[in-house]
KEFISE-100189 format. One record per residue (C-alpha): residue number from 1; x, y, z. Coordinates in steps of 0.2 Angstrom, whole numbers, always signed. Example, Ala and Ser with C-alpha at 12.3 -4.5 7.8 and 13.67 -1.06 7.14 Angstrom:
# KEFISE-100189
PT num  east north    up
PT   1   +62   -22   +39
PT   2   +68    -5   +36
//
This chain:
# KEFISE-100189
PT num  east north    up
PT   1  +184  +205  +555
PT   2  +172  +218  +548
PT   3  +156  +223  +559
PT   4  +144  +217  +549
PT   5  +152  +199  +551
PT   6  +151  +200  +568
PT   7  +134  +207  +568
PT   8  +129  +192  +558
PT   9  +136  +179  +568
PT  10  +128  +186  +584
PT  11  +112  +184  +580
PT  12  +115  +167  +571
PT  13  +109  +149  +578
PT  14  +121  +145  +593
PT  15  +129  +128  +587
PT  16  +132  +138  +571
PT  17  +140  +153  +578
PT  18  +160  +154  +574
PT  19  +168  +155  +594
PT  20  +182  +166  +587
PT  21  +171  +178  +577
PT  22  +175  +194  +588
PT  23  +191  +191  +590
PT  24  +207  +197  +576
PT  25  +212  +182  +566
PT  26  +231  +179  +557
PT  27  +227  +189  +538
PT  28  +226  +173  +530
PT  29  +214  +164  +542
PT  30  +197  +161  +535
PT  31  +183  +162  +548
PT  32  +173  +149  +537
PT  33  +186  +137  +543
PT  34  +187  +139  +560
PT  35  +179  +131  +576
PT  36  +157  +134  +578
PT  37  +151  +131  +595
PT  38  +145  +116  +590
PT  39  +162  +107  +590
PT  40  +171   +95  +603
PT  41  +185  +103  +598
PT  42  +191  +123  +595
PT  43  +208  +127  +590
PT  44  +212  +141  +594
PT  45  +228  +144  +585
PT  46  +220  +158  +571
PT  47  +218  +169  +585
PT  48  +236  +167  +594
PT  49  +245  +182  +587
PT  50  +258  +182  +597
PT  51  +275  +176  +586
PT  52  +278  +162  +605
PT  53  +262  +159  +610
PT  54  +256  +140  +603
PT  55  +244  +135  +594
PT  56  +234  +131  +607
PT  57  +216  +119  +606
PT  58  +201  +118  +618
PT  59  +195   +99  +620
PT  60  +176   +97  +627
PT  61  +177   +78  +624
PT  62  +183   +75  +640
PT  63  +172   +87  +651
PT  64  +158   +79  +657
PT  65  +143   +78  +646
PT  66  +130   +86  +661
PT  67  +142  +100  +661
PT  68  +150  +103  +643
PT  69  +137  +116  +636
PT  70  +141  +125  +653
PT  71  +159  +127  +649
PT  72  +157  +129  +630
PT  73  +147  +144  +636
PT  74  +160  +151  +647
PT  75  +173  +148  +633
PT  76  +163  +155  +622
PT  77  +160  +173  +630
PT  78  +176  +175  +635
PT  79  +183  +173  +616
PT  80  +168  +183  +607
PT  81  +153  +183  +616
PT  82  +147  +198  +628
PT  83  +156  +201  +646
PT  84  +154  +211  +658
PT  85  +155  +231  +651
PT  86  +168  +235  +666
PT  87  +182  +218  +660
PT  88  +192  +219  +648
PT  89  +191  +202  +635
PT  90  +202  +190  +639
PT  91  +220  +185  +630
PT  92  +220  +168  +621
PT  93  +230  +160  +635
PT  94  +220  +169  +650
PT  95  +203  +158  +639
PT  96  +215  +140  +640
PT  97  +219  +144  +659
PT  98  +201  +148  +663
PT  99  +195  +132  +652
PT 100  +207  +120  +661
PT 101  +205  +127  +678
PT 102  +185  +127  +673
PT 103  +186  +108  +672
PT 104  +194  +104  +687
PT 105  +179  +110  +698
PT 106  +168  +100  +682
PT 107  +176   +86  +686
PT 108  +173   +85  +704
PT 109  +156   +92  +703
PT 110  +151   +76  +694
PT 111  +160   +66  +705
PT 112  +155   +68  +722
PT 113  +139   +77  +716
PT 114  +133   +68  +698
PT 115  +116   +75  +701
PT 116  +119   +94  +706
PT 117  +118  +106  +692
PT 118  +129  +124  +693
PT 119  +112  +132  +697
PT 120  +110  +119  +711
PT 121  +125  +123  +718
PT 122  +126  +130  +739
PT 123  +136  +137  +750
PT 124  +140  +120  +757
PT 125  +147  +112  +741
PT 126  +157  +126  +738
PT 127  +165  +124  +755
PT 128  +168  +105  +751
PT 129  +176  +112  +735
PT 130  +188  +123  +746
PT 131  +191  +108  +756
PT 132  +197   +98  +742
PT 133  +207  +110  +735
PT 134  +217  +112  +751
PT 135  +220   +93  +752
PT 136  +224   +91  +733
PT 137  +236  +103  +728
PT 138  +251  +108  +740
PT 139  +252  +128  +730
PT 140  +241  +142  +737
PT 141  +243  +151  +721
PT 142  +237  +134  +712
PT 143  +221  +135  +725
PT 144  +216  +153  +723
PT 145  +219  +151  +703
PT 146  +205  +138  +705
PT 147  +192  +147  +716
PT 148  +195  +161  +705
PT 149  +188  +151  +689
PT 150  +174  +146  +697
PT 151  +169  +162  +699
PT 152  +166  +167  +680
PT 153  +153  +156  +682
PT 154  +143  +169  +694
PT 155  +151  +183  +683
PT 156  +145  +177  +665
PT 157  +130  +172  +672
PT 158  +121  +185  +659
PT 159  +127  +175  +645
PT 160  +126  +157  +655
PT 161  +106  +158  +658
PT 162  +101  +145  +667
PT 163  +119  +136  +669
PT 164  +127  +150  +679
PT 165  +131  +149  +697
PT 166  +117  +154  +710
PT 167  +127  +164  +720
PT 168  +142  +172  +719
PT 169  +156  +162  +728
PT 170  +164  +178  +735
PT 171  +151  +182  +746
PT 172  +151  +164  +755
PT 173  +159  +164  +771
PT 174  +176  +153  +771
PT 175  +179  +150  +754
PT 176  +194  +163  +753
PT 177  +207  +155  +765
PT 178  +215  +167  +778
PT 179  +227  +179  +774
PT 180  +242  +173  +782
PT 181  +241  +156  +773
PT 182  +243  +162  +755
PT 183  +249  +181  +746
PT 184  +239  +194  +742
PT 185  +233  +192  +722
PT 186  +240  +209  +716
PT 187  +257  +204  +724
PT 188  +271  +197  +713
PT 189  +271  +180  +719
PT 190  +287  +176  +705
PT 191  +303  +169  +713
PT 192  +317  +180  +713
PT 193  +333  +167  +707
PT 194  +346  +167  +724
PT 195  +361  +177  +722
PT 196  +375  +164  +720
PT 197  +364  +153  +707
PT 198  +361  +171  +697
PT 199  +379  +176  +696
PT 200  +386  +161  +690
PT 201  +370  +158  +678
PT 202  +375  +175  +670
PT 203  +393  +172  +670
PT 204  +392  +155  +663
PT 205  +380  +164  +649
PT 206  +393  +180  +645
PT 207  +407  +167  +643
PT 208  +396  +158  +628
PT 209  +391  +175  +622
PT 210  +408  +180  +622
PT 211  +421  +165  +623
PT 212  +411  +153  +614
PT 213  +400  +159  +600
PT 214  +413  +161  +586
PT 215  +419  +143  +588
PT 216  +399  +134  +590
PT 217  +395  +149  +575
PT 218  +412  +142  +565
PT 219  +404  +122  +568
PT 220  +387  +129  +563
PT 221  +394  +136  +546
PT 222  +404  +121  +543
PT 223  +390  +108  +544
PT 224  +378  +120  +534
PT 225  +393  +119  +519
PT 226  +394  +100  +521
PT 227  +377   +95  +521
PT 228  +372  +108  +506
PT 229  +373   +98  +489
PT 230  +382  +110  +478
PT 231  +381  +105  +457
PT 232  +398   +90  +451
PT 233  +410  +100  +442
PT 234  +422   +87  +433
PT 235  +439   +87  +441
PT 236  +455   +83  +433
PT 237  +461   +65  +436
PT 238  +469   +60  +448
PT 239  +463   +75  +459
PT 240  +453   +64  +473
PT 241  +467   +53  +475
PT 242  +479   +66  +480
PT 243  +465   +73  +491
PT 244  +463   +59  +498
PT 245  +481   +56  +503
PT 246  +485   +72  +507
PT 247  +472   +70  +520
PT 248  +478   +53  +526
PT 249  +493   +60  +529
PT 250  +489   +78  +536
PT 251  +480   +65  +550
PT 252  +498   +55  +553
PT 253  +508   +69  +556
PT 254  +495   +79  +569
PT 255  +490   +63  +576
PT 256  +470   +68  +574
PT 257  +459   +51  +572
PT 258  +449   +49  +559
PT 259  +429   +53  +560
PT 260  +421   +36  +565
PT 261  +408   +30  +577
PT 262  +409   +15  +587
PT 263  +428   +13  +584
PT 264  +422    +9  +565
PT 265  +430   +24  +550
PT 266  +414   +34  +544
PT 267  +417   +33  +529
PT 268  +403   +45  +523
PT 269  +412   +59  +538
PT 270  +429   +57  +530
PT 271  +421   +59  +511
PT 272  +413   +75  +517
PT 273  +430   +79  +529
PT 274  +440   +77  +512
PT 275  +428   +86  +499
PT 276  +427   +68  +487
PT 277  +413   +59  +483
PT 278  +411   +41  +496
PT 279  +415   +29  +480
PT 280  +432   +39  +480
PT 281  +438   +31  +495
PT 282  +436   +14  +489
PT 283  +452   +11  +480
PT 284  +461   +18  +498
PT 285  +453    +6  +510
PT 286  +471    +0  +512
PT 287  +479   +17  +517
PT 288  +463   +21  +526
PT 289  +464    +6  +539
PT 290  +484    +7  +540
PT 291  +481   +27  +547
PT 292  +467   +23  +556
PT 293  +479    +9  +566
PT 294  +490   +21  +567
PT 295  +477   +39  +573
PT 296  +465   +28  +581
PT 297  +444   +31  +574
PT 298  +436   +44  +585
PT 299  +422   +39  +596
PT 300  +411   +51  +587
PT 301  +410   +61  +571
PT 302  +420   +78  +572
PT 303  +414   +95  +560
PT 304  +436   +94  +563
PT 305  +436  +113  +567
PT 306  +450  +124  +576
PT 307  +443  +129  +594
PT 308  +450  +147  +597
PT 309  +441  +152  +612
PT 310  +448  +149  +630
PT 311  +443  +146  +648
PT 312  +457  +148  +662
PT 313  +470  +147  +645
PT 314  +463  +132  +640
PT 315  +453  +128  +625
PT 316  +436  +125  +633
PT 317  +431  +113  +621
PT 318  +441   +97  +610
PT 319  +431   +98  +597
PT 320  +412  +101  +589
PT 321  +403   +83  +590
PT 322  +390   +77  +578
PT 323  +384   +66  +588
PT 324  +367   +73  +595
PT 325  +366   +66  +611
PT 326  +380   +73  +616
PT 327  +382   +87  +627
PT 328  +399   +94  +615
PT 329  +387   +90  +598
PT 330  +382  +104  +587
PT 331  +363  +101  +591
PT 332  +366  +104  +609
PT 333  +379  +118  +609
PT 334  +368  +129  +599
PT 335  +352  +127  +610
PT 336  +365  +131  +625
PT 337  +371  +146  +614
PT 338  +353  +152  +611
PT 339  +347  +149  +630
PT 340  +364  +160  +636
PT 341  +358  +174  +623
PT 342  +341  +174  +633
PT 343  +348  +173  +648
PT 344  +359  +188  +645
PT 345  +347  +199  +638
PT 346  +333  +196  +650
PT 347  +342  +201  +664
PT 348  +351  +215  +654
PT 349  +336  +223  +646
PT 350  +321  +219  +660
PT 351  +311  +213  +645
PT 352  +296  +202  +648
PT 353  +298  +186  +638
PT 354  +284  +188  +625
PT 355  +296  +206  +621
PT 356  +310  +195  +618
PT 357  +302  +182  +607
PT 358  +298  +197  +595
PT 359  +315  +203  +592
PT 360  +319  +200  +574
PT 361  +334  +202  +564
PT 362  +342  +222  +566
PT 363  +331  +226  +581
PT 364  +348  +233  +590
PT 365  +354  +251  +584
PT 366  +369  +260  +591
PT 367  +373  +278  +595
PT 368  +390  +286  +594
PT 369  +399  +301  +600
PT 370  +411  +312  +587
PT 371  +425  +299  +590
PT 372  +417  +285  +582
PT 373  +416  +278  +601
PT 374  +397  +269  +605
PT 375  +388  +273  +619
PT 376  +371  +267  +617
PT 377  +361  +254  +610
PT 378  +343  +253  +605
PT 379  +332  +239  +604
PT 380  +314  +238  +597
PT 381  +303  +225  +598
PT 382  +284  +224  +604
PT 383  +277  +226  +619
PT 384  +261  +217  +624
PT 385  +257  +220  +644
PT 386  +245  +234  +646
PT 387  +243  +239  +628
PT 388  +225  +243  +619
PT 389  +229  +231  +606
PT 390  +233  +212  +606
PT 391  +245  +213  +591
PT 392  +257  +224  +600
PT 393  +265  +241  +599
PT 394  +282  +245  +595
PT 395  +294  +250  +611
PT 396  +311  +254  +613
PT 397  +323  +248  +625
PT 398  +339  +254  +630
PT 399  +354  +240  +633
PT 400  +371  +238  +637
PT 401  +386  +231  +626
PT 402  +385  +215  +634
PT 403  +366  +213  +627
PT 404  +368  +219  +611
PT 405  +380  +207  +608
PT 406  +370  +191  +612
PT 407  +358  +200  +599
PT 408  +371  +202  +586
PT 409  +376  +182  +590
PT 410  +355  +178  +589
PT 411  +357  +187  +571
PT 412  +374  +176  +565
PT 413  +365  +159  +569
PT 414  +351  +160  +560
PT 415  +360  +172  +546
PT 416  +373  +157  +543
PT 417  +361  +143  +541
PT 418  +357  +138  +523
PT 419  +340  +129  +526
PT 420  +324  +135  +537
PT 421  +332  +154  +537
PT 422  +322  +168  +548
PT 423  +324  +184  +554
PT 424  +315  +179  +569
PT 425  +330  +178  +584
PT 426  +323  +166  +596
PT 427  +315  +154  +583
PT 428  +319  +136  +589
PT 429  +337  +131  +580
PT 430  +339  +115  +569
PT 431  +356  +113  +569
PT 432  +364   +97  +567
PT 433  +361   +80  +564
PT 434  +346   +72  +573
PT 435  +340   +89  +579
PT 436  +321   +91  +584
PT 437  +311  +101  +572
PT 438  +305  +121  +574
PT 439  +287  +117  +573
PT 440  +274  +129  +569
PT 441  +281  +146  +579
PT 442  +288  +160  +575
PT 443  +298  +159  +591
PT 444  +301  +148  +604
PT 445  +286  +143  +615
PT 446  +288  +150  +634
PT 447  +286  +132  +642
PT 448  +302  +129  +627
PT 449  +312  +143  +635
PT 450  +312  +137  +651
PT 451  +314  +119  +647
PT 452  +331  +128  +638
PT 453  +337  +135  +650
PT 454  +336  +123  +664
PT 455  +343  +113  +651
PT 456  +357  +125  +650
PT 457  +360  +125  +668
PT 458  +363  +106  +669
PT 459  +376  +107  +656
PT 460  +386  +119  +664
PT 461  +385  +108  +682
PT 462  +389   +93  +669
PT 463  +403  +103  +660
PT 464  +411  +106  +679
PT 465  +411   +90  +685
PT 466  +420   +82  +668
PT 467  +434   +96  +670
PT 468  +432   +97  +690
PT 469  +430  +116  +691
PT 470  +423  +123  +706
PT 471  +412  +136  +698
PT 472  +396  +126  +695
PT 473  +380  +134  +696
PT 474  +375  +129  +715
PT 475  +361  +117  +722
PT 476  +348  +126  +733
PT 477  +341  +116  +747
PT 478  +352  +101  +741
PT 479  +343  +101  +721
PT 480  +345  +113  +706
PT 481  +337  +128  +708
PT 482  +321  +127  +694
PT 483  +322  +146  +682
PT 484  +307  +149  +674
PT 485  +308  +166  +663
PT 486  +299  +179  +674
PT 487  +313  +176  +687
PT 488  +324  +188  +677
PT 489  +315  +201  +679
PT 490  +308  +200  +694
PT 491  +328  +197  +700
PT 492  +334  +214  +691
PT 493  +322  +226  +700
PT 494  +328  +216  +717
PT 495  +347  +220  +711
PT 496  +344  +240  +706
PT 497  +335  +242  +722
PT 498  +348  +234  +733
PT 499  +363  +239  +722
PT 500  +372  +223  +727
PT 501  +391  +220  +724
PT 502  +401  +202  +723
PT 503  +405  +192  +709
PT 504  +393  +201  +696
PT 505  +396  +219  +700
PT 506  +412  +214  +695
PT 507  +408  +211  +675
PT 508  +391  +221  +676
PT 509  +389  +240  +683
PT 510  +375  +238  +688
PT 511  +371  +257  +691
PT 512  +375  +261  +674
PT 513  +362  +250  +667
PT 514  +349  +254  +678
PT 515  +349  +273  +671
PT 516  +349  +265  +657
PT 517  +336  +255  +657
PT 518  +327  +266  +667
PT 519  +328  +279  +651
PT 520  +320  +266  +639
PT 521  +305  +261  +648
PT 522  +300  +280  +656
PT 523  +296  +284  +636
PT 524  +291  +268  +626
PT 525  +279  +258  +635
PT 526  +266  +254  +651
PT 527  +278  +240  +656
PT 528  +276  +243  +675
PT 529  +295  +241  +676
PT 530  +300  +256  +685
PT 531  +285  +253  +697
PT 532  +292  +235  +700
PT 533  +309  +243  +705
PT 534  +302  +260  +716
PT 535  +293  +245  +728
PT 536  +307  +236  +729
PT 537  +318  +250  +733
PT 538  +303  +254  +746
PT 539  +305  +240  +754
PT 540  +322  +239  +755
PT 541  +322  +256  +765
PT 542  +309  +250  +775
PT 543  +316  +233  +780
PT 544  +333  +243  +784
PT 545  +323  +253  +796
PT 546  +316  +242  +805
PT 547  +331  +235  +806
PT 548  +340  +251  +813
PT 549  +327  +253  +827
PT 550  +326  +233  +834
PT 551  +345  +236  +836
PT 552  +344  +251  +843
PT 553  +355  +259  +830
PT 554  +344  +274  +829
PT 555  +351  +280  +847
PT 556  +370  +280  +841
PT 557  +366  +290  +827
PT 558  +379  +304  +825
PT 559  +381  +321  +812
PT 560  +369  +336  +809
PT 561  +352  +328  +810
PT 562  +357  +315  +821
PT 563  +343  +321  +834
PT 564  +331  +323  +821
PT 565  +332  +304  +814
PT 566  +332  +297  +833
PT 567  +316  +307  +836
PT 568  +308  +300  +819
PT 569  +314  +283  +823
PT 570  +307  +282  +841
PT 571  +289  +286  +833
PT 572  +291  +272  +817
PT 573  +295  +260  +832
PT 574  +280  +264  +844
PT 575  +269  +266  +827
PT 576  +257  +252  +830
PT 577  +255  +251  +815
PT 578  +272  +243  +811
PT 579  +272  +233  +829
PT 580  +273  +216  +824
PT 581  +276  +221  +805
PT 582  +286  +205  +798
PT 583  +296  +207  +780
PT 584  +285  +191  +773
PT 585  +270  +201  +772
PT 586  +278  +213  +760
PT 587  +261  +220  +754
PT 588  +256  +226  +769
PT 589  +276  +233  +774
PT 590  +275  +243  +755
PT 591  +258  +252  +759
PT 592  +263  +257  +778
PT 593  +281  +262  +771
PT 594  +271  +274  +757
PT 595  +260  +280  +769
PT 596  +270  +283  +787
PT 597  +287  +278  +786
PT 598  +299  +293  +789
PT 599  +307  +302  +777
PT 600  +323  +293  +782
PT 601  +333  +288  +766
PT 602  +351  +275  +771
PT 603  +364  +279  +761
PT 604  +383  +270  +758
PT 605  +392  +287  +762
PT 606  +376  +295  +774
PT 607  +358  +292  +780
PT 608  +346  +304  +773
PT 609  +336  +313  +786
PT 610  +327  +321  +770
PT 611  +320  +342  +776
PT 612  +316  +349  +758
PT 613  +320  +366  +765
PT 614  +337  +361  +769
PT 615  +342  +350  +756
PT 616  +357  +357  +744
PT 617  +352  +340  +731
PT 618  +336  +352  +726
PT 619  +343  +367  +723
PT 620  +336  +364  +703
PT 621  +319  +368  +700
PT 622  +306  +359  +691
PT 623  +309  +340  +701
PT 624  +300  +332  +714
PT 625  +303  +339  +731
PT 626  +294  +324  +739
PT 627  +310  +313  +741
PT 628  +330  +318  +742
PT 629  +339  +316  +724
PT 630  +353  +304  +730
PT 631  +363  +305  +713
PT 632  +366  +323  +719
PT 633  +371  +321  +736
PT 634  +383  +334  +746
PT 635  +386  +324  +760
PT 636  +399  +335  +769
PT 637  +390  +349  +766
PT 638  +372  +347  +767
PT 639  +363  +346  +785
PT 640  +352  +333  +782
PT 641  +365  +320  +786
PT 642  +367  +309  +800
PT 643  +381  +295  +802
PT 644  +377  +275  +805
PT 645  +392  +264  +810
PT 646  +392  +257  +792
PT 647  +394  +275  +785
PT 648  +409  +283  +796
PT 649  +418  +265  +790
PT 650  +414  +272  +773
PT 651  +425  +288  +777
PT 652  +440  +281  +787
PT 653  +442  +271  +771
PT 654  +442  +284  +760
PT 655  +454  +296  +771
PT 656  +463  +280  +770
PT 657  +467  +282  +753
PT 658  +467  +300  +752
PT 659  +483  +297  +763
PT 660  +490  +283  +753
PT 661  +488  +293  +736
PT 662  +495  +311  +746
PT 663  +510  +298  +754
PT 664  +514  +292  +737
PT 665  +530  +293  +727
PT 666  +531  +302  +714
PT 667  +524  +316  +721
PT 668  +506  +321  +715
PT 669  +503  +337  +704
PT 670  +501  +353  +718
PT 671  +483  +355  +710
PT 672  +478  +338  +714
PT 673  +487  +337  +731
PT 674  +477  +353  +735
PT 675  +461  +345  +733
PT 676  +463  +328  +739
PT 677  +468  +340  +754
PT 678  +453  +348  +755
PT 679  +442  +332  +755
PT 680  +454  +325  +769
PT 681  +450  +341  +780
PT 682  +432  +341  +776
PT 683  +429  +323  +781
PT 684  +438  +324  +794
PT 685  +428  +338  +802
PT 686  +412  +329  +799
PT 687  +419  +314  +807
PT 688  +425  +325  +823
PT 689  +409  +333  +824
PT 690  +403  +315  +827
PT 691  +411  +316  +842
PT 692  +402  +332  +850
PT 693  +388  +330  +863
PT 694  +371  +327  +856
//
């Protein structure tokens, strides 16, 4: 969009102006053929420039007519017209949220005030407004979406003239509901997914990644031969006829029935099965109904394939249906393949879903050592949150294995299909017959996504109950739990704070990616990741405080800085400031733990009592002093440490096992019995001196 244009249309008649005129357009849009203002309708898709998003369209046909120039205003400035010098221009989804919230309060104006104008509006109706809200919708988050709407009409007022608000709704007394009612706005309000429903989501999603893609891929690259018509070459004759027979009898001796549906031979399935034209089977209808008395006709058409991969020994799978409706059909297994990919890198790579939706064919490198072995992957992509341009920059992300792998099955799917070929991974799949069409995206939508993989989810539960296993995906309050695609992110910065072990630490080290990840998004972009994981880690370490002092934990503290912790404990507890403190209001619990909590850091092996001037984990220069470096931890040295309950269990454990490997036959190497030794008689002491008097 040159300047000049835009210059142009701001000075031209209103109903003329083009509504996207300040905004970047896809290279081969045409501003001649976009939306004017004078339109009932305004697609927006020429301005959508994410690969996900959809083309989305503004419809002013059903706002009522007393208030449609108000809103085509407020659209209007927010996709080209002037805002306020301090707000940034809104994204093309922030303008479709704003426009449908926009008509919500529209709606009700003209009916219960058909008269009233925006100008005309008062404190009063605004407060019947609230009112409404809080008897209409159930969500607070919904509610304060709404209020917060209407206030563009107060802050675009400059551009709104005479159909702006009066007043600014902030101001009025009551219209913001109390505090302990809804969540603060700059909180993260997403859901973080329970623990039993993640772990078995992500190991239900590695076992497709890694047990089931090659056979779903093998199907895929099957039916993409059959169905591609490939030039006749003459055959000699007499050549279908012993294909034809050979097959036949291939199917007595293993038993397999022929392809069919409803009981009846397809004879258009066993043509393509056989590799002959369908007229060739006309002189074997004969031996084609004597085998298929003898077989049986399956009760769907099979891509016939060998299923290699395994669950609990098994073959998890009889064969690769063509039937779409079924949950075993090609058409469904590769939306379930494509949904475990996502699943797996999300949680891997903590990448916001609009990042993943702009991976593309060889995003993922790999580094090696001399030996050839790999050790990091790299994943680029773009990242949209917090950048200066809506096209996206280019960031980096650093993944584990288990990650890079979904990638490189995201890249065999679409690399094996003959028709509608992209390099774009998570472009909606078309595999199969009676598969849904990919539409207009590069990528799958985000309301797609998560219809995916809740769609994933209930085949897993439907996949257990037809093979009665017992490690289904659990209910949550008696229902399935709904996944939307900003829990996965939200859920790994709760699990790198909390470090949490059962059934996923098992498969996934957990500590190892978070340094990893870590790594990748300190250098590439503003994604506000590691901010997300340092609260929650915060809040961790202040909940477990609170904890040690309404047990009275802090008083049987034991170890060199035992007194020190009690005393620091005492004054957090008769801090009014955290009387009464509850862990729902996490807002509040973050700013006091930042501001007053004391420098008291629990451990697995110690609690921190952090003094910089004693501590042995700083003794490099150039880090922050502000907080103990736990990776570097001398715990039977240093005399910041004092012992909880949970800790000294810790150490009997490990002198447990220093005296199994020292009672152990053969006999250990004198070097290493020497250490292990060592460590015995250094824990040891620092459990006795537990025992002294304080």
């Amino acid at each position: 969009m040159s300047r000049q244009t835009n210059l142009a249309q701001a000075f031209a008649p209103l109903d003329d102006r083009f509504v996207l005129h300040n905004r970047q357009l896809h290279p081969a849009t045409i501003l001649a053929r976009t939306a004017r203002f004078k339109d009932d309708i305004w697609p927006l898709a020429p301005a959508s420039l994410q690969g996900q998003e959809r083309g989305l369209t503004l419809r002013f046909e059903n706002i009522p007519a007393r208030h449609r120039h108000a809103l085509k205003l407020l659209a209007y400035t927010s996709l080209s017209g002037e805002i306020p010098s301090d707000e940034p221009r809104p994204g093309i989804s922030s303008v479709v949220s704003t426009f449908y919230n926009a008509a919500v309060f529209l709606r009700w104006l003209d009916e219960y005030h058909s008269g009233r104008s925006l100008a005309q509006v008062s404190d009063e109706t605004l407060l019947e407004f609230q009112g409404f809200l809080l008897g209409r919708y159930r969500s607070p988050g919904r509610r304060r979406a709404l209020r917060a709407t209407v206030v563009f009409f107060w802050r675009y007022r400059r551009s709104l003239g005479e159909e702006s608000l009066s007043l600014d709704p902030r101001t009025v007394t009551g219209w913001k509901e109390p505090q302990n009612t809804t969540r603060f706005s700059e909180e993260n309000t997403t859901a973080r997914i329970p623990e039993d429903v993640h772990s078995r989501v992500l190991i239900w999603a590695l076992r497709f990644v890694n047990d089931f893609a090659d056979d779903i891929l093998n199907a895929t690259g099957r039916w993409e031969y059959l169905r591609t018509k490939r030039p006749s070459t003459p055959t000699a004759y007499g050549s279908n006829w012993i294909k034809v027979d050979r097959y036949l009898e291939t199917a007595r001796v293993s038993g397999r029935p022929l392809p069919g549906t409803n009981g009846l031979v397809s004879y258009a399935a066993l043509a393509r099965s056989i590799g002959c034209d369908r007229n060739a089977l006309q002189r074997h209808t004969t031996n084609i109904t004597a085998t298929a008395n003898e077989v049986g006709v399956s009760k769907h058409v099979e891509l016939n394939i060998t299923v290699d991969g395994s669950i609990d020994g098994a073959p998890w799978i009889e064969g690769v249906s063509l039937d779409p409706i079924r949950d075993d059909s090609l058409t469904v297994l590769t939306q379930m393949l494509q949904a475990a990919c996502y699943i797996v890198i999300a949680f891997l790579s903590g990448m916001r879903d609009s990042e993943i939706k702009h991976l593309r064919a060889g995003c993922c490198t790999s580094e090696a050592d001399s030996n050839g072995n790999i050790y990091r992957w790299k994943v680029s992509s773009l990242a949209f949150k917090g950048e200066s341009t809506s096209t996206g920059v280019t960031a980096t992300w650093i993944v584990g294995e288990a990650a890079a792998r979904a990638i490189g099955v995201l890249e065999r799917i679409h690399r094996e299909r003959a028709r509608n070929r992209t390099d774009w991974l998570f472009a909606a799949i078309k595999a199969g017959p009676g598969a849904p069409g990919r539409g207009d995206n590069k990528a799958m939508t985000l309301a797609g996504t998560n219809v995916q993989i809740n769609r994933f989810v209930l085949w897993v539960t439907n996949y257990c109950a037809a093979h009665e296993r017992i490690d289904g995906i659990p209910d949550v309050d008696g229902k399935p739990w709904r996944l939307s695609t900003r829990q996965f992110r939200r859920t790994l910065a709760w699990y790198i704070a909390r470090r949490p072990g059962g059934s996923i630490a098992g498969a996934i080290a957990y500590r190892h990616h978070s340094v990893q990840m870590f790594e990748g998004y300190a250098g590439s972009s503003a994604s506000g990741f590691r901010a997300e994981v340092e609260a929650e880690e915060a809040l961790a370490r202040g909940e477990h405080l609170l904890a040690m002092i309404d047990r009275n934990e802090h008083t049987s503290l034991t170890g060199p800085a035992a007194d020190e912790a009690e005393r620091r404990l005492v004054g957090m507890g008769a801090d009014p400031a955290f009387a009464g403190t509850v862990t729902t209001d996490r807002r509040r619990l973050l700013r006091l733990i930042d501001a007053q909590a004391p420098a008291i850091y629990p451990g697995r092996y110690v609690t921190c009592v952090y003094n910089p001037d004693k501590a042995l984990c700083r003794t490099r220069t150039g880090l922050n002093d502000d907080v103990p470096d736990m990776a570097h931890c001398k715990p039977l040295a240093c005399r910041n440490v004092a012992l909880t309950d949970e800790n000294v269990g810790v150490w009997q454990d490990e002198l447990a096992a220093i005296n199994r490997e020292l009672g152990s036959k053969p006999l250990l190497p004198p070097l290493l019995v020497t250490r292990l030794e060592s460590r015995r008689q250094q824990i040891a002491h620092l459990l006795t001196r537990r025992q002294e008097p304080r």
